[in-house]
C-alpha positions as CSV (number, residue, x, y, z in Angstrom):
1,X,-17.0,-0.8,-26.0
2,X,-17.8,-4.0,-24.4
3,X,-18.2,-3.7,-20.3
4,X,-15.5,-5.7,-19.0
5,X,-15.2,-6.9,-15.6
6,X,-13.0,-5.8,-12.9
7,X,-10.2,-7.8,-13.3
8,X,-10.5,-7.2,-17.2
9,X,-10.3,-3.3,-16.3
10,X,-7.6,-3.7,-14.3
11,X,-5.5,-5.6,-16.7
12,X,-5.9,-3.6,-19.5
13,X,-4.8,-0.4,-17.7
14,X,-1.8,-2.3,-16.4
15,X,-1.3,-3.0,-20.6
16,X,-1.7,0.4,-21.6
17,X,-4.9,-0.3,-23.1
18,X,-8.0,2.0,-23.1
19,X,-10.4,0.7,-20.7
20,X,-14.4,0.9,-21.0
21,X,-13.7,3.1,-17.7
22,X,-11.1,4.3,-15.3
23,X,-10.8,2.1,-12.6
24,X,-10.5,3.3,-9.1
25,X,-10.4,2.4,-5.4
26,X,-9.4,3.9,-2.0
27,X,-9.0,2.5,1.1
28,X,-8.6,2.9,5.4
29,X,-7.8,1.6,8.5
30,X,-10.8,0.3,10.2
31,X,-9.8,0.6,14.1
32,X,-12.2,-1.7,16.3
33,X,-12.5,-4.5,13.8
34,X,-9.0,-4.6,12.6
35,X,-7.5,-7.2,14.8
36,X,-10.5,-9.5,14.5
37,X,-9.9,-11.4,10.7
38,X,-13.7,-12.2,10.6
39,X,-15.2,-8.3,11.5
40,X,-12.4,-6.8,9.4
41,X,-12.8,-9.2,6.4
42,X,-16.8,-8.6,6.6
43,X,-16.1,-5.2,7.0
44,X,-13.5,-5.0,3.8
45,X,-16.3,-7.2,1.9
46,X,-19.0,-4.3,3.0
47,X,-16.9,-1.5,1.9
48,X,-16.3,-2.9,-1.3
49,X,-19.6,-3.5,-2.1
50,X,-21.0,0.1,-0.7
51,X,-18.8,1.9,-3.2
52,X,-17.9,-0.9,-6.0
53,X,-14.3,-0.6,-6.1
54,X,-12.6,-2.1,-8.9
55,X,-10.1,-3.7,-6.7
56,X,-9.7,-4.5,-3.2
57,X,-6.8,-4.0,-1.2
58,X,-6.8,-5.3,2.5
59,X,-7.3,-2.8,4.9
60,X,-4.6,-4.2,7.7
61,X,-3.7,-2.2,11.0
62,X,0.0,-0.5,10.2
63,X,1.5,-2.4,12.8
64,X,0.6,-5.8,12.2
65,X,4.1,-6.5,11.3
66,X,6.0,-5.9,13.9
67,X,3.8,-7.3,16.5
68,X,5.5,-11.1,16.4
69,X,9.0,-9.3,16.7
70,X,8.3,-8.4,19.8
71,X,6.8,-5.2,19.5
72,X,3.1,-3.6,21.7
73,X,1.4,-1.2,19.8
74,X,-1.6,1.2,20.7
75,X,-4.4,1.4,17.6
76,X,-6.6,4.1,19.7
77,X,-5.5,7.1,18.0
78,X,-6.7,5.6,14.6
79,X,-10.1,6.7,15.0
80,X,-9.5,10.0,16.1
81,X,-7.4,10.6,12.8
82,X,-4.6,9.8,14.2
83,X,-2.0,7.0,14.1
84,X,-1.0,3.7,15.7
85,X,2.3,4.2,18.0
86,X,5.2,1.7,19.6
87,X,4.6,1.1,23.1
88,X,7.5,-1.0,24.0
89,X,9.9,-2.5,21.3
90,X,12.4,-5.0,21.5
91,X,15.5,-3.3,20.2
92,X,16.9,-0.9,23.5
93,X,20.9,-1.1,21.8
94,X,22.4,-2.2,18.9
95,X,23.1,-5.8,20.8
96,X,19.3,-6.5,20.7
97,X,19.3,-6.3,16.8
98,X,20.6,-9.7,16.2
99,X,18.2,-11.2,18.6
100,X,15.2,-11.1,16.1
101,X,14.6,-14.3,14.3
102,X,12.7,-15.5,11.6
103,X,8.4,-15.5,12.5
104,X,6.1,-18.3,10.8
105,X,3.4,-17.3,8.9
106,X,1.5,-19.6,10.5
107,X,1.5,-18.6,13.7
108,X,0.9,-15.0,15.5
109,X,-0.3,-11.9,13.9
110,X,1.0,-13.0,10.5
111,X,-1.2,-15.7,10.7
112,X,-4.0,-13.6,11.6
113,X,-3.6,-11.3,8.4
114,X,-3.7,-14.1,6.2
115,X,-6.5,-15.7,7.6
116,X,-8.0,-12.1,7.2
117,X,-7.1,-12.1,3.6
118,X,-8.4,-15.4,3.2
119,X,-11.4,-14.4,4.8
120,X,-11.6,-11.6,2.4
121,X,-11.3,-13.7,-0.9
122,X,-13.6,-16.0,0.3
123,X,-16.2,-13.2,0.3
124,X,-15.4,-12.2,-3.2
125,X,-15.4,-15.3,-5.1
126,X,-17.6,-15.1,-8.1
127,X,-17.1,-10.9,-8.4
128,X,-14.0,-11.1,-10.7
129,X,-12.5,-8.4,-8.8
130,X,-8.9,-8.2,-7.7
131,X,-7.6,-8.1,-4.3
132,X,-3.8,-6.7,-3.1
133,X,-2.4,-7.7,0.4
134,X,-0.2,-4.9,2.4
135,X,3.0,-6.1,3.0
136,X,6.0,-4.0,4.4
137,X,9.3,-3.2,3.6
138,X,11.8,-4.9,5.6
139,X,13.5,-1.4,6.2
140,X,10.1,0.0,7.0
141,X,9.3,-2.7,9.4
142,X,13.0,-2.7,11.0
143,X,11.8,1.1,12.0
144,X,9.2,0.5,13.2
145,X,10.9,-2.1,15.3
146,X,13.1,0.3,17.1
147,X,10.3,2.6,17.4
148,X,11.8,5.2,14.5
149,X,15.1,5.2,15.2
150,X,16.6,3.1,12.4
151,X,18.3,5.5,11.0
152,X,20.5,6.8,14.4
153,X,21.8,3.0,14.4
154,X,23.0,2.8,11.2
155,X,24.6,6.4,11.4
156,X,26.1,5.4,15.0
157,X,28.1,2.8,12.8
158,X,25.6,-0.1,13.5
159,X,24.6,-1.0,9.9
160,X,26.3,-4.3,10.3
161,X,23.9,-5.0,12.8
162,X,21.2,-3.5,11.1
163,X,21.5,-5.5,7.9
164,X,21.5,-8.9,10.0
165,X,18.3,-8.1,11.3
166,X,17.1,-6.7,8.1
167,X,18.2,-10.3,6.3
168,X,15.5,-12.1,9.5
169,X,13.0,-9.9,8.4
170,X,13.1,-9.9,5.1
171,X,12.9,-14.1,5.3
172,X,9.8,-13.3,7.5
173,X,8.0,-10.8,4.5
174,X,9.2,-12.9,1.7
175,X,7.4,-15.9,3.2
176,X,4.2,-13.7,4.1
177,X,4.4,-12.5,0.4
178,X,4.7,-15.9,-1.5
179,X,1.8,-17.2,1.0
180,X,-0.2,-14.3,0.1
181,X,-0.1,-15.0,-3.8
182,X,-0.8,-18.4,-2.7
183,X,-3.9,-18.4,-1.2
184,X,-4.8,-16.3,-4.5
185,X,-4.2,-12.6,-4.1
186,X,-3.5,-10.7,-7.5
187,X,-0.5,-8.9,-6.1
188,X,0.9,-7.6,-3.1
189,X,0.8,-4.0,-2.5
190,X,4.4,-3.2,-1.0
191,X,4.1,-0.1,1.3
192,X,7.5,1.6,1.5
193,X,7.5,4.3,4.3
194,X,11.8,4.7,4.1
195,X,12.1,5.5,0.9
196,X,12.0,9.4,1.1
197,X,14.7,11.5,1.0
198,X,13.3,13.1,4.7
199,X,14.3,9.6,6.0
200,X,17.2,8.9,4.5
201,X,19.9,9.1,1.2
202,X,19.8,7.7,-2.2
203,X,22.9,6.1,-1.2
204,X,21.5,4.8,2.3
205,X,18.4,3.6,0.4
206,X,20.2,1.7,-1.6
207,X,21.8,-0.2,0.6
208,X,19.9,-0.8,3.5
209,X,16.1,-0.9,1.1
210,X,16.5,-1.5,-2.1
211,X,18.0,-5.2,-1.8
212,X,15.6,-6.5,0.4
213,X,12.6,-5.2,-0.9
214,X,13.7,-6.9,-4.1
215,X,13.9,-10.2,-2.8
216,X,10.1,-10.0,-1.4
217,X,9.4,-8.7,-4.7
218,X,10.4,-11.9,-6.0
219,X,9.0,-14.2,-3.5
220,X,5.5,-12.4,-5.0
221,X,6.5,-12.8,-8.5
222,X,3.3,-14.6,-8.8
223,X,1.3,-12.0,-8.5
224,X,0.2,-10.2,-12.0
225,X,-0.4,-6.6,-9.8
226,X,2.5,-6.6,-7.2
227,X,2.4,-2.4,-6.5
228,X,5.2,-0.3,-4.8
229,X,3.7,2.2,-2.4
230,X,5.6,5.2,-2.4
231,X,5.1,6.8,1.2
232,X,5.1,10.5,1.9
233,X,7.1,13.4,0.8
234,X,9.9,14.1,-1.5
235,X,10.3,10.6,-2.9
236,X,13.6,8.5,-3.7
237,X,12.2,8.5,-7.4
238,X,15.3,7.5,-8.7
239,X,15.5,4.7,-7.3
240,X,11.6,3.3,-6.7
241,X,10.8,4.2,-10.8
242,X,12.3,0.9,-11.9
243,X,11.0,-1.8,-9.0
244,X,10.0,-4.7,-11.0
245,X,6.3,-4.2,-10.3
246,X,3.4,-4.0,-12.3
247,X,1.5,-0.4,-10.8
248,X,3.4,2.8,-9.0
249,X,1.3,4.0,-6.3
250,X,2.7,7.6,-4.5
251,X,1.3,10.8,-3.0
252,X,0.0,12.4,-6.5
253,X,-1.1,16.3,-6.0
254,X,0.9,16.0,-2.3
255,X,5.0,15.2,-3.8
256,X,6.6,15.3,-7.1
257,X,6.5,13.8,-9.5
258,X,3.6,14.9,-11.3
259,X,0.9,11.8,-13.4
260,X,2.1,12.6,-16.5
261,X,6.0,12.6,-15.6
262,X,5.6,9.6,-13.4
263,X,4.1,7.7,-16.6
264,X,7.1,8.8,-18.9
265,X,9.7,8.0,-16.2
266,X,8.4,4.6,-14.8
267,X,6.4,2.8,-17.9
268,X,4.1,1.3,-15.2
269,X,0.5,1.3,-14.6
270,X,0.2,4.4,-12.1
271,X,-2.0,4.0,-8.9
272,X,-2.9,7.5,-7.8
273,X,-4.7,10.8,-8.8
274,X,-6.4,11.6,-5.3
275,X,-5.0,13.8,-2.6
276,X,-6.4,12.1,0.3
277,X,-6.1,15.3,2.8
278,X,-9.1,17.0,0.4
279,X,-11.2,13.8,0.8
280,X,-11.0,14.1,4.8
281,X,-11.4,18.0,4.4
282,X,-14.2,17.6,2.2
283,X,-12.9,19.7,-0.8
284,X,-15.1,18.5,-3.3
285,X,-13.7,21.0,-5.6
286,X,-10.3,19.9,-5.4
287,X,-11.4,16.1,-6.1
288,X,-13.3,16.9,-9.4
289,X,-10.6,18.8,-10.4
290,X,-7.7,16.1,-9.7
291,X,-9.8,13.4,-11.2
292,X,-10.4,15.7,-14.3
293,X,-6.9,16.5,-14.4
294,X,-5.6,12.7,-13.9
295,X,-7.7,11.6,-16.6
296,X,-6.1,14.5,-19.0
297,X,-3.0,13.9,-18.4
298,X,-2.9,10.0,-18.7
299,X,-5.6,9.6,-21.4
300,X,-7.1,7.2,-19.3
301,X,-4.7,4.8,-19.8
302,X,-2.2,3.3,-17.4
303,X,-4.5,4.8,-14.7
304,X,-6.2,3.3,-11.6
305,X,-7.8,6.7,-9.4
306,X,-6.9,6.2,-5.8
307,X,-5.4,8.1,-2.8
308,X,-2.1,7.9,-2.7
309,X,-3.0,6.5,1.1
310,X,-5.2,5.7,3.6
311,X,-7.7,8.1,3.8
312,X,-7.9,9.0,7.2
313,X,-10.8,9.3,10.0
314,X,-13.5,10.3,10.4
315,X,-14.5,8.9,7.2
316,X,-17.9,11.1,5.3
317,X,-20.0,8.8,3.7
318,X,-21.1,11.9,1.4
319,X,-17.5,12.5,0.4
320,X,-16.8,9.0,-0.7
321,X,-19.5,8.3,-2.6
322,X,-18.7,11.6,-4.4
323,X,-15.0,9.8,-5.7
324,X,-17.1,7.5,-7.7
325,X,-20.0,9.9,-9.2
326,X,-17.3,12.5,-9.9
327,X,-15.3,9.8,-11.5
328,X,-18.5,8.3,-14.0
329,X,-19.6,11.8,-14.9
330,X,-16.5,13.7,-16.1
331,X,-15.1,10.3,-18.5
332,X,-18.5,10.4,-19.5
333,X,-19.0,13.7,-20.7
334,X,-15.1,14.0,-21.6
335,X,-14.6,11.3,-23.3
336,X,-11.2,10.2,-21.9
């Protein structure tokens, strides 16, 4: 088969077509550089090149969203392994809900992003490769706002409340979204952290998510590889399975369902196959065996390898560049 290039590979996966190889990716946060659009976009640019990802997706803080509602975070757990956390939020009762309004994109740490993924396609014009930007769910972002509590408002009989704000900061994502696709990103990659059944219901997910995340959706419609990132555990499948996006991206090996079910069940392009907690723990084992099984059950198509997340610090140079060696050697002796 004729070598294709990155963009090629990813679009015939996305078809269903067999590609001259799997593609595959992963990604971090990269604490220390990560508010700075030039060290993170070099950075992104570096990583790229040191492992030769088929696509690039930015590597934004977790937080950078809620920053221009009012919200002061503290990054300095992220390179312990940890997380970013909510210092201070704006939303202290349900009457400070309707005093968010609607951020530029122009302005603030939105503007910073996108100067960061601007940055990061300037660096890889020429490579044919594909770049996503992270974007969040207004529901996601609306918890983080009140520092995890969304869900007490709403069942304290403040969803009224709830879904004003929710409308302000959807306006705000759908704006960051179309200005992504814009400046020329291939998709968005839409990270959903409510959308588990540990958060919340089927029935709470679909009204209070569901709705919004559709109209950033189609504020991206641009994009030819918008992706829905499924976060953590026990999944609102039911719901997520038909987003109109081109790639499903989950917690493969960590939550239901399994590659070959979420391939009958969603028709998409699948974004997965990696459990990212053997990466950190250096189960080299366990990788070979997921990518082995990933390829077997998709047939190496509809199949970009990845974490289902950020793989999380300290990062082993060793273990990394063992993803992509594991990944060349079994297609090539298996003939997936």
């Amino acid at each position: 088969m004729m070598t294709m290039t990155k963009k090629e590979r990813i679009q015939a996966v996305i078809r269903g077509e067999k590609p001259d190889k799997i593609p595959y990716s992963f990604w971090s946060h990269m604490p220390g550089t990560d508010l700075d659009p030039e060290a993170i976009a070099q950075k992104t640019y570096e990583f790229y090149k040191q492992y030769d990802f088929d696509f690039v997706k930015t590597m934004n803080n977790g937080m950078y969203a809620v920053e221009d509602f009012g919200c002061t975070v503290d990054y300095s757990e992220i390179v312990k392994g940890g997380a970013a956390k909510i210092v201070s939020t704006p939303i202290s009762g349900p009457q400070d809900w309707s005093k968010l309004t609607v951020r530029p994109c122009d302005q603030g740490s939105l503007a910073r992003e996108l100067r960061h993924l601007s940055l990061v396609l300037d660096k890889l014009k020429g490579e044919e490769v594909p770049v996503l930007f992270t974007v969040f769910t207004p529901v996601t972002i609306a918890d983080k706002v009140c520092g995890g509590k969304l869900m007490s408002y709403i069942n304290e009989g403040h969803g009224q409340e709830v879904k004003a704000a929710l409308e302000v900061i959807t306006q705000t994502t759908a704006q960051l979204a179309a200005e992504a696709i814009r400046l020329g990103a291939d998709g968005i990659f839409l990270a959903s952290q409510m959308s588990t059944y540990d958060k919340c219901s089927t029935q709470q997910y679909l009204e209070y998510g569901r709705p919004y995340d559709i109209q950033v959706l189609e504020a991206a419609k641009g994009g030819w590889m918008n992706t829905i990132h499924c976060h953590g555990n026990h999944i609102i499948f039911q719901v997520l399975k038909d987003y109109p996006v081109q790639i499903f991206n989950w917690h493969a090996w960590e939550t239901f369902p399994d590659l070959d079910e979420a391939r009958a069940l969603t028709g998409k392009c699948l974004m997965g196959g990696l459990n990212r907690t053997d990466i950190t723990n250096r189960n080299f084992g366990a990788i070979q065996n997921q990518i082995y099984r990933s390829f077997q059950m998709t047939g190496g198509r509809n199949l970009i390898l990845t974490p289902g997340c950020v793989i999380r610090y300290p990062l082993d140079d060793e273990m990394l560049a063992f993803i992509g060696a594991a990944r060349n050697e079994i297609e090539e002796i298996c003939h997936f």
